[in-house]
N, C-alpha and C positions, 0 to 999 in steps of 0.2 A: 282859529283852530277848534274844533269840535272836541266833546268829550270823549267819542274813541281815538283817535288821535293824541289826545293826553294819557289816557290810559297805557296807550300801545307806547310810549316815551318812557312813563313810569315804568314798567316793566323791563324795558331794555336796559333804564339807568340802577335796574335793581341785582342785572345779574352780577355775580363777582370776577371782576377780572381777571385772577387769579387761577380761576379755576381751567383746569385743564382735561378732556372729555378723554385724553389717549393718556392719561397717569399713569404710569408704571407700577403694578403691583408692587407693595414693598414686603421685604423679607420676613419671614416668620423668624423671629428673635430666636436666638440659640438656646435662653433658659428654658422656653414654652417646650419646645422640638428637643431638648434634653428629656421633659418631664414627658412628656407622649411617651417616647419611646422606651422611657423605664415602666412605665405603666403596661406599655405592650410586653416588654418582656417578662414581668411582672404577672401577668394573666398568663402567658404562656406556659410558664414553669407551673402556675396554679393549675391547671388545665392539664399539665400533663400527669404531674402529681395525681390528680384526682381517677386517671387512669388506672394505676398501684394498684393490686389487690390489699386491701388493706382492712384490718381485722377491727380496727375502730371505728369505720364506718358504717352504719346502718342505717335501716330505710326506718327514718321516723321510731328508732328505741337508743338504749345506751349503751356506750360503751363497757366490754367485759374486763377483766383482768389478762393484760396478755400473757399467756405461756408459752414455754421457755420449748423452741421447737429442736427435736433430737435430730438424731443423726441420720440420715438414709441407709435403708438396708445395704448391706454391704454385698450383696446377691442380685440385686437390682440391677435389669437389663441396662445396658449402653440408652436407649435409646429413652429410658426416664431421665435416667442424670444429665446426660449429654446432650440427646437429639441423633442424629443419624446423617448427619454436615446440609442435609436441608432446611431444617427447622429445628427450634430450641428443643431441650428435655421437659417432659411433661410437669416434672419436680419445680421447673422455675416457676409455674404458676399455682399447681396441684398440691406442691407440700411437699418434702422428702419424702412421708411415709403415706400421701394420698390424702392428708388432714380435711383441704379447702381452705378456703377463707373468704369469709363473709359471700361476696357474689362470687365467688369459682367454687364449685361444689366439692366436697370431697367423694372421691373417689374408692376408695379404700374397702373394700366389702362388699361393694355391689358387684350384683351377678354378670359373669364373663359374659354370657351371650347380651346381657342389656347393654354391657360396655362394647362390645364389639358394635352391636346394632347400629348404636348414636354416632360410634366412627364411620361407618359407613353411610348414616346418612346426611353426618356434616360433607360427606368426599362426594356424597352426589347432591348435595344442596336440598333433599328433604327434610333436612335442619337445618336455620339458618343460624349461623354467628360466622361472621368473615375469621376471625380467628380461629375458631376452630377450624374450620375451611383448609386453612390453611395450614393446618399442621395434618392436618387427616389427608389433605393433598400429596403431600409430603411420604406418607406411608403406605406401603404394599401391603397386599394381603396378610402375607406372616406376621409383619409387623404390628399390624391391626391384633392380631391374634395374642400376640406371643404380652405386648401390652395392656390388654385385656386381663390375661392368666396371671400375670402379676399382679395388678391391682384387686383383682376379686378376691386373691389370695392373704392381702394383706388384712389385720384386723385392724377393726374399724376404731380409730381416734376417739376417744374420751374429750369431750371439751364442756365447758359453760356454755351453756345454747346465750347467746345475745338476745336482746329481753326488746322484741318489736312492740313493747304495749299492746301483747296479744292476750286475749282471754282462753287458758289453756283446757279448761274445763266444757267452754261452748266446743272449743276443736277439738275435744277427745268425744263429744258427742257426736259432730259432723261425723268424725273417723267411724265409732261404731253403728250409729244408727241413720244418718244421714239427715233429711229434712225433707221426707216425701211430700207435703203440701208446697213445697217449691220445684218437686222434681228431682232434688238433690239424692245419689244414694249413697250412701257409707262405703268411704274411701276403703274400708276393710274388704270390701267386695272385689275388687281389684291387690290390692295393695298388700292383703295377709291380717289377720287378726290384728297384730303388732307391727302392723308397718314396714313388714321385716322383708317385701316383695315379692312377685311371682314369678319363674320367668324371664323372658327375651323381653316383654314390652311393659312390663311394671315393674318399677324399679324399688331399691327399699329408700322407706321416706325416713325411719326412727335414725335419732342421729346426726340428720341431714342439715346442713347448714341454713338456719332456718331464713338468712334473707333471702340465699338461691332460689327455695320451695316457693318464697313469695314471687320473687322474682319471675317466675317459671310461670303459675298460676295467672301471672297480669298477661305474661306472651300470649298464653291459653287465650287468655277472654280477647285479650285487643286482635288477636290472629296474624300475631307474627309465628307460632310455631304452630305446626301442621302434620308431625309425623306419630303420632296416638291411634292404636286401631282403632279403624271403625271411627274413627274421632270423634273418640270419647271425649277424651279431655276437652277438645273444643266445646264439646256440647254441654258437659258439665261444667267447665269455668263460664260459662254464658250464663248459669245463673248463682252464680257465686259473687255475692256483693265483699266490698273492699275489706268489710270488716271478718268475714268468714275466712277469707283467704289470709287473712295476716292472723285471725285465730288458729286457725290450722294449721298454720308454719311454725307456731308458735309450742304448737302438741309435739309436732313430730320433730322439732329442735331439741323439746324437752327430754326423747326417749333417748336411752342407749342400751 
């Protein structure tokens, strides 16, 4: 017998008899496939939690002291508190008296025609947010209007501005004088001396919940939002670095 011939022997006398090539998967144990599926559930609830408007969370500062929220006007159209039986009342997101919180901006004091505008252009999609979309879907012209006249009407919420580790003094600069060797001009040039808004297409910032303002200025530069004349905004958050736009949210948080 030759050495491959021995070789091809040893190797047949090496496989295991035992083994079987068509084995039946075996069962994933009840403990493991308990523990998966609490861990899924688990995320989920975390995940949707994270959804909440919620006044303790901010982009990278800390949390404030919560305040104790009042009562909704008592004159407030149907269609804040309620909805209108298509979509919820603007109050379950916006605040009884138009406060905000944290990312949903407050409402409350900005100019009728700016509020109308943003409703019309979430209903025709030249602003994007699916949710808003879809509440602005939901309402007819009057409706637009008559929600509008109320909130502009109402005065604007006193809060602790939440504290993004913004330096409020470089954004009270931006605001007044801008930063012409970048291009940047002085948010006051649109905006009002005081932040306080011009207008159907500038809204007022003093006040303004300052992670929305952040929030708002990243859509600018990354070009998820699109509806600023002339697009401005786009062209000015293009050269707005990270730390200008979370100083600046941080000014106009500070005003009231």
């Amino acid at each position: 017998m030759n050495s491959k011939q021995s070789d091809k022997l040893r190797r047949v006398d090496a496989v295991d008899p035992t083994f079987d090539p068509w084995e039946q998967p075996r069962p994933i144990p009840l403990l493991v496939l308990g523990v998966f599926l609490a861990l899924a559930v688990w995320g989920a609830l975390s995940y949707i939690s994270d959804l909440t408007p919620n006044r303790g969370v901010e982009i990278g500062g800390t949390s404030p002291t919560t305040t104790q929220a009042s009562a909704p006007d008592a004159d407030a159209p149907a269609l804040v508190l309620t909805g209108n039986g298509n979509t919820w009342g603007c109050a379950s997101c916006h605040g009884a008296n138009g406060e905000g919180a944290g990312l949903t901006p407050g409402l409350a004091g900005l100019s009728e025609d700016y509020l109308a505008k943003q409703l019309r252009d979430f209903k025709s999609g030249d602003r994007t947010n699916e949710t808003m979309r879809y509440v602005a879907n939901a309402l007819n012209v009057d409706e637009i209007e008559q929600v509008a006249n109320y909130y502009a009407n109402l005065p604007q919420r006193t809060e602790i501005a939440v504290d993004l580790g913004g330096d409020q003094a470089h954004g009270e600069a931006l605001h007044l004088t801008g930063d012409w060797k970048r291009d940047i001009p002085a948010c006051s040039s649109c905006h009002g001396q005081n932040g306080e808004g011009v207008g159907s297409q500038f809204p007022r910032l003093a006040g303004q919940q300052p992670e929305y303002i952040f929030q708002q200025l990243i859509a600018w530069k990354g070009g998820y939002r699109h509806n600023s004349p002339q697009s401005l905004m786009d062209d000015i958050a293009s050269r707005l670095s990270e730390k200008d736009m979370r100083d600046v949210a941080q000014y106009f948080g500070s005003l009231h």
